[in-house]
C-alpha positions as CSV (number, residue, x, y, z in Angstrom):
1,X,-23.6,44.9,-125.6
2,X,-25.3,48.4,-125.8
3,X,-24.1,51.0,-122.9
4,X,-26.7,53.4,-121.3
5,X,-24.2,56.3,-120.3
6,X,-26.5,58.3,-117.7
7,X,-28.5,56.2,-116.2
8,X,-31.7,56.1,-114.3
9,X,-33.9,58.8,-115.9
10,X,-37.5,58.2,-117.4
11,X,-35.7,58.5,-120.9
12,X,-32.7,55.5,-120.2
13,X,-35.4,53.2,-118.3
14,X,-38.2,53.6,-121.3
15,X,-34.4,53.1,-123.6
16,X,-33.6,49.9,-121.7
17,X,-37.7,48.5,-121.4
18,X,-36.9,48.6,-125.3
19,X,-33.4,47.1,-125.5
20,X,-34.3,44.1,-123.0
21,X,-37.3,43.4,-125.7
22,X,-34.9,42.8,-128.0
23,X,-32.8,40.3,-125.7
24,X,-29.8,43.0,-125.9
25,X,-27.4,42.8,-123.6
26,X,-27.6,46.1,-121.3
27,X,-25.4,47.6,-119.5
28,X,-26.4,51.0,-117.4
29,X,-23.7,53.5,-116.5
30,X,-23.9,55.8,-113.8
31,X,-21.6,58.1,-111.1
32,X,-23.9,56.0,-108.7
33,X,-24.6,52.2,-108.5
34,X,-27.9,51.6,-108.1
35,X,-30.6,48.7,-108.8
36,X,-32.1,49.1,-112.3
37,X,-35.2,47.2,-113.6
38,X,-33.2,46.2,-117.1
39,X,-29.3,45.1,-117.6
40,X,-26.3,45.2,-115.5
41,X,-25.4,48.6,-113.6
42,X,-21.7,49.8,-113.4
43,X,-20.7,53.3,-111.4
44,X,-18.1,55.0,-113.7
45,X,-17.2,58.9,-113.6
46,X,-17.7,60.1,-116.7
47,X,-15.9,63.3,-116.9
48,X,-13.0,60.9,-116.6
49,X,-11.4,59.4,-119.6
50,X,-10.7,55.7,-117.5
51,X,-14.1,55.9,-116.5
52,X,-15.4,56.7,-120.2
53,X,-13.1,53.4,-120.9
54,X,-14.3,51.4,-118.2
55,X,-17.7,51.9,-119.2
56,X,-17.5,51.5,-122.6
57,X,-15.7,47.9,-122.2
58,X,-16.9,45.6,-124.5
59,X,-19.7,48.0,-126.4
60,X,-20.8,47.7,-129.6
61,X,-23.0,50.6,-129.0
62,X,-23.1,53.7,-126.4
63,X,-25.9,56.1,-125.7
64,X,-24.7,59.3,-124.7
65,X,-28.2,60.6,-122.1
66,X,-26.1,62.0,-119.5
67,X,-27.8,65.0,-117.5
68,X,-25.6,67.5,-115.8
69,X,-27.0,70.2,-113.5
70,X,-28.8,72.8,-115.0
71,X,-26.3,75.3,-114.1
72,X,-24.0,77.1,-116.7
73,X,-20.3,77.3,-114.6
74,X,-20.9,73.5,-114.3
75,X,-21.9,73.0,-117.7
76,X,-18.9,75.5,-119.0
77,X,-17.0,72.8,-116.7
78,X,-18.0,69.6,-118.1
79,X,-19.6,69.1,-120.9
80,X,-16.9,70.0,-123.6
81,X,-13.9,67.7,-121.6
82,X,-16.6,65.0,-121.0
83,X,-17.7,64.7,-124.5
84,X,-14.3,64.8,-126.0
85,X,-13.5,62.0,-123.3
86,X,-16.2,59.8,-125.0
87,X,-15.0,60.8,-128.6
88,X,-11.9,59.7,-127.5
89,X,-13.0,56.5,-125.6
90,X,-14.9,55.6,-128.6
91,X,-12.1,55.3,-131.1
92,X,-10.2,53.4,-129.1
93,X,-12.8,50.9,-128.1
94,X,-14.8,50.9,-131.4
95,X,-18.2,52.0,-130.2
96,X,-20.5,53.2,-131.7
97,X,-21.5,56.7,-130.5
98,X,-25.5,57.8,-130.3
99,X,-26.3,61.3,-128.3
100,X,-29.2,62.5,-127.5
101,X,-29.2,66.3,-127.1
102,X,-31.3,68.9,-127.2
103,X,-31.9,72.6,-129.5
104,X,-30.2,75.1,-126.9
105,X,-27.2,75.8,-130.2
106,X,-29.8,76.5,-132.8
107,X,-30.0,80.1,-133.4
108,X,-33.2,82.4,-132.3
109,X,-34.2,82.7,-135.5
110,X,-34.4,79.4,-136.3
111,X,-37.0,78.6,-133.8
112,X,-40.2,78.6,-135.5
113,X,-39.0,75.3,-138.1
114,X,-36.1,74.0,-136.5
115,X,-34.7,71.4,-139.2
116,X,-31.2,69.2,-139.0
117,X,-29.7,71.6,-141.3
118,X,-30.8,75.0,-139.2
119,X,-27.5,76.7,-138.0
120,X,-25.2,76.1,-135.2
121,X,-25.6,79.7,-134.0
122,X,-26.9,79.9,-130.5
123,X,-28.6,83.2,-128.9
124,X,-27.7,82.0,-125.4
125,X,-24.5,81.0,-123.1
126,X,-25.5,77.6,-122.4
127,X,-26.0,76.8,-126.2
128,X,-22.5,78.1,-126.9
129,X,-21.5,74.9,-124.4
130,X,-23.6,73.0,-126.8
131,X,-22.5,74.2,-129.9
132,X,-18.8,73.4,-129.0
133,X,-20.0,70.2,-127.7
134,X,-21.8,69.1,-130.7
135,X,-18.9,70.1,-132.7
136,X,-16.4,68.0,-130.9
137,X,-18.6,64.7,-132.1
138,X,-19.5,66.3,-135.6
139,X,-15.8,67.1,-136.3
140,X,-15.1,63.8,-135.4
141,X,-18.1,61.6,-137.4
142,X,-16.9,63.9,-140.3
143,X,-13.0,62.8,-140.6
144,X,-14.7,59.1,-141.0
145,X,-13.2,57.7,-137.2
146,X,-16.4,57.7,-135.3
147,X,-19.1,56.0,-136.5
148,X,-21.9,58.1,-134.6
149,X,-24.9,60.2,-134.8
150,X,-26.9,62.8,-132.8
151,X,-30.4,63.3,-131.8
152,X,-32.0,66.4,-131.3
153,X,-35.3,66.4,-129.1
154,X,-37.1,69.2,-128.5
155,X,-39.0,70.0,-124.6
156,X,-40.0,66.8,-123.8
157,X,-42.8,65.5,-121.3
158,X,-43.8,61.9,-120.2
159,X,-44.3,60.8,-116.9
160,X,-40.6,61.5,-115.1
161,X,-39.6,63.0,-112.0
162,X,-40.4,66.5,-110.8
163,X,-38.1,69.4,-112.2
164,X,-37.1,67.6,-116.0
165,X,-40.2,68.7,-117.6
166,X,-41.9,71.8,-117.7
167,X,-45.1,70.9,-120.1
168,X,-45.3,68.3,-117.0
169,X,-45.0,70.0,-113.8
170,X,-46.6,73.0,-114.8
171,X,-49.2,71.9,-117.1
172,X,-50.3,68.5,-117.0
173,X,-49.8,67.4,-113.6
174,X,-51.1,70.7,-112.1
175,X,-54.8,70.0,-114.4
176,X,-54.9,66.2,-113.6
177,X,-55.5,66.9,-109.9
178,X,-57.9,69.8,-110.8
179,X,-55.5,72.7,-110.6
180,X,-55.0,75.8,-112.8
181,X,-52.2,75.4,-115.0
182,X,-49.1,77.8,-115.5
183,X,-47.2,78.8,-118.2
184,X,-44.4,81.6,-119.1
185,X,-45.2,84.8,-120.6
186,X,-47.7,83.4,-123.8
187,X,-49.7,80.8,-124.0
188,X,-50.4,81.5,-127.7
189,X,-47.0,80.4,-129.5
190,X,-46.9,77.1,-131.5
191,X,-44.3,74.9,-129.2
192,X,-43.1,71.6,-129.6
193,X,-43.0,68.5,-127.0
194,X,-41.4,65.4,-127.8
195,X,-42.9,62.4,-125.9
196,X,-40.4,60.1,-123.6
197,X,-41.3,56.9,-125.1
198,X,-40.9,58.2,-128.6
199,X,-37.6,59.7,-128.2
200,X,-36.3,56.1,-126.4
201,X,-37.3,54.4,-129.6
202,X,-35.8,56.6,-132.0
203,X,-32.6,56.2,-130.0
204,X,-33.0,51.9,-130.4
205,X,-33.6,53.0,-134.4
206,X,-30.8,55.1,-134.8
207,X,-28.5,52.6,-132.6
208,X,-29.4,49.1,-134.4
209,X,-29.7,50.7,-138.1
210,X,-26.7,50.9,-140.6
211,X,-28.4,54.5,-141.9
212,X,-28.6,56.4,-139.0
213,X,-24.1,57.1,-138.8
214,X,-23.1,60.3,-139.2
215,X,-25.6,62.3,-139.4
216,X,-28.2,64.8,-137.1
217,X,-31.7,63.2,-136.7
218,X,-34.5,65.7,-134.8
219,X,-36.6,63.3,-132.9
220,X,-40.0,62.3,-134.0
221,X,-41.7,65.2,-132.6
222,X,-46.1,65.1,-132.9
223,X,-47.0,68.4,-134.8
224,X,-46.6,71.7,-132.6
225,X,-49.7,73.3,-130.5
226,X,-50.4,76.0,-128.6
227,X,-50.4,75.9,-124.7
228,X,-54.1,77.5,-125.2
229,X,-54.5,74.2,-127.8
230,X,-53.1,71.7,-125.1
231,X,-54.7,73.2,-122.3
232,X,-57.8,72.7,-124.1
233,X,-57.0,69.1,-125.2
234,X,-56.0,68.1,-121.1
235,X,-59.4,70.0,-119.8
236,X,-61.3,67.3,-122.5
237,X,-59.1,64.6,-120.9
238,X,-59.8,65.8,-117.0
239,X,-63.1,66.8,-118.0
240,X,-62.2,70.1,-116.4
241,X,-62.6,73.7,-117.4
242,X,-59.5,75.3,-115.8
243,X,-57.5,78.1,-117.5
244,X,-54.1,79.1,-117.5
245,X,-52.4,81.4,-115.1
246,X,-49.8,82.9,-117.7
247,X,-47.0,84.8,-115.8
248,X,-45.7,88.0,-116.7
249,X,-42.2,89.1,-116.9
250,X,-43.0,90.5,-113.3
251,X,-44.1,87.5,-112.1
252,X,-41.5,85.1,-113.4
253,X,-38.8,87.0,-112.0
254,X,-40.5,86.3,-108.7
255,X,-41.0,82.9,-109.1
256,X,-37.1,82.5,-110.0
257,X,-36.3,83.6,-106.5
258,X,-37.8,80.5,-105.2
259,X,-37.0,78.1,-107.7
260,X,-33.4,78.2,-109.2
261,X,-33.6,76.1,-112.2
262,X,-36.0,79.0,-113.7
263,X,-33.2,81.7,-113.5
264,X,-31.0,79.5,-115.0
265,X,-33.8,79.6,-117.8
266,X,-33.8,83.7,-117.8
267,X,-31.7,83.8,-121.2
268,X,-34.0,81.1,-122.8
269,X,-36.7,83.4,-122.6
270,X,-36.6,83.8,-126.5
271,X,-37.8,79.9,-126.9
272,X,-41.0,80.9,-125.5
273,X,-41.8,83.9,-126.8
274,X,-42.3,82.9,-130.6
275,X,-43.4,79.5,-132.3
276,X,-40.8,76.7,-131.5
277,X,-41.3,74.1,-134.1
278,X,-39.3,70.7,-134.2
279,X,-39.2,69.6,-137.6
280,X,-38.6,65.5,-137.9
281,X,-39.9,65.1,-140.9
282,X,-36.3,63.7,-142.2
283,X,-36.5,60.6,-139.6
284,X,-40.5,60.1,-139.8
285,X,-39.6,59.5,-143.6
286,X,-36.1,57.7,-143.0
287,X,-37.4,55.3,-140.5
288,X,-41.3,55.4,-141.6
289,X,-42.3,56.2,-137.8
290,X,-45.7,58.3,-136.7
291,X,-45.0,59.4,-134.0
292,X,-47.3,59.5,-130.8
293,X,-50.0,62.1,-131.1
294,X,-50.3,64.9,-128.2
295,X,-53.7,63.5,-127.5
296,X,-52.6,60.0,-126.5
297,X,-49.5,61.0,-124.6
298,X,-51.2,63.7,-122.6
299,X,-53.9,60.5,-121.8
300,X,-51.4,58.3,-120.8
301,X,-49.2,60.8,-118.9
302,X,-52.6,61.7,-116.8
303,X,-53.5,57.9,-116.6
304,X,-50.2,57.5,-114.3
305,X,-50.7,60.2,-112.3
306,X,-54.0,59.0,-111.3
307,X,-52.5,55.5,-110.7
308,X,-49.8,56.9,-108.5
309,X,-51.5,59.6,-106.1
C-alpha cells in the first residue's frame, strides 16, 4: 500500500490518478475525511506521532505533500515536530519515506542554477523552518535507518485551486478570460515553473524505483523563461495581445494589505528579483524523463479553464 500524507490537493489527486493506473493500493490521509476519486481516505492528525502511526499502518511507501498555512509562527510550530514525527513513524513501521518540498532553504545566491548539491543556507525565516526540516530526514536517510528521499519543486502551476499558484492566478488565468496579467516587481528574470502532472510522476518514479533512496532529486522542471517570454507564449495561445501590469514595490505593499498570503511573501522578494533556475538535469538523466514543455502545459491549463467557466 502507498500512503498519500496530505491529501486532496491538485498535486495528491494527479499522485493518486497515477498510483490507481498501476492497481496500487491507495490510501489518502488527511486532518479531514473526505470522498476522494482514488483509494481509501483515513483522517489522521499529523502533527501527532499516533496519528503519523495510524496512518502509516501497513505502508510500504509514504508521500510526505502535506501543506500547512502559509504563515511563519505556524510553520515555526509544526513543521520541524511533524517531520520528526514521520521520521520517527517510519522507522518503526518500515516505510518508505518520499517528500516533496520546495527551494525556500537554498541560499539567495544560489537562485539563478539551483542544483541538488546548492547549499542549505537560506536568506529567509521560513527557509530556516525548512532547512531544519530537511535536515531532520537527511540526518536520518544518512545514518542508513530510513530508506527515503526528497524532492525539490520549484513554483509550480497546473490547474488547482485559487491561492497555491502564483504563475496561475496572476498570469494564466487572468489572460485566458482576456485580462491583463500581473506580476511582481520584473517581468524580465529567467524563473522556473514546475508543472503539476510532472511533479506527481516524478514522485511515482522516485517511490517505485530502487535508485531514488537517499538522495535529493529537483523535479523535472521544463527550461526557465521570462514572464515577458510566457506572457508572450499565453497571448499566442488566447490569441490575445495583453501586457503585463508589473507592480512596483509601492504597489505590492498595497496589494499585501488586502491579501495576506503576499505579506507572508515580503522576505521572498529576492526569488523574484534575479533569474530562478531549477536545475533537474540529474533526474531527467537518472530516470530518462522530458519533461512537459511550458507550451503544452500553459495549453492545457487554459483548456480547463475554458471547460470550467
Amino acid at each position: 500500500m502507498h500512503v498519500i500524507l496530505g491529501a486532496g490537493g491538485a498535486i495528491s489527486e494527479s499522485l493518486a490518478h497515477i498510483l490507481s493506473e498501476q492497481e496500487i493500493d491507495i490510501r489518502q490521509v488527511a486532518r479531514h475525511s473526505r470522498h476522494y476519486t482514488y483509494g481509501h481516505a483515513m483522517n489522521a492528525d499529523l502533527t501527532k506521532a499516533e496519528g503519523v502511526l495510524k496512518a502509516l499502518d501497513g505502508a510500504e511507501v509514504a508521500y510526505m505533500l502535506v501543506g500547512l498555512p502559509y504563515k511563519l509562527s505556524v510553520w515555526e510550530s509544526t513543521w520541524p515536530s511533524m517531520m520528526q514525527h514521520l521520521v520517527n513513524g517510519c522507522l518503526q513501521t518500515g516505510t518508505k519515506l518520499v517528500f516533496l518540498d520546495n527551494i525556500y532553504m537554498l541560499s539567495d545566491e544560489s537562485m539563478p542554477h539551483m542544483t541538488e548539491s546548492s547549499p542549505m543556507n537560506p536568506s529567509s525565516k521560513k527557509g530556516k523552518v525548512r532547512a531544519n526540516v530537511d535536515r531532520i530526514m537527511i540526518e536520518a536517510m544518512e545514518s542508513g535507518k530510513l530508506q527515503g528521499c526528497i524532492l525539490r519543486s520549484a513554483d509550480f502551476y497546473g490547474y488547482t485551486s485559487a491561492n497555491k499558484s502564483l504563475l496561475l492566478d496572476m498570469v494564466i488565468k487572468k489572460m485566458a478570460i482576456g485580462k491583463m496579467p500581473q506580476w511582481f516587481y520584473t517581468v524580465d528574470k529567467k524563473h522556473s515553473f514546475s508543472y503539476i502532472p510532472d511533479i506527481a510522476e516524478a514522485l511515482h518514479i522516485l517511490g517505485t524505483s530502487d535508485k531514488s533512496w537517499g538522495q535529493v532529486w529537483n523535479a523535472p522542471t521544463a527550461p526557465a523563461m521570462t514572464l515577458t517570454e510566457i506572457i508572450a507564449l499565453i497571448n499566442h495561445l488566447v490569441h490575445k495581445h495583453l501586457k503585463p501590469q508589473v507592480m512596483n514595490e509601492f504597489m505590492t505593499a498595497i496589494l499585501r494589505l488586502f491579501i495576506p498570503p503576499l505579506a507572508e511573501m515580503k522576505e521572498l522578494k529576492y526569488q523574484l528579483v534575479q533569474d530562478y533556475v531549477l536545475d533537474s538535469s540529474k533526474f531527467e538523466k537518472a530516470f530518462s524523463f522530458t519533461p512537459t514543455t511550458m507550451e503544452e502545459g500553459l495549453e492545457t491549463v487554459i483548456d480547463h479553464i475554458h471547460r470550467n467557466r
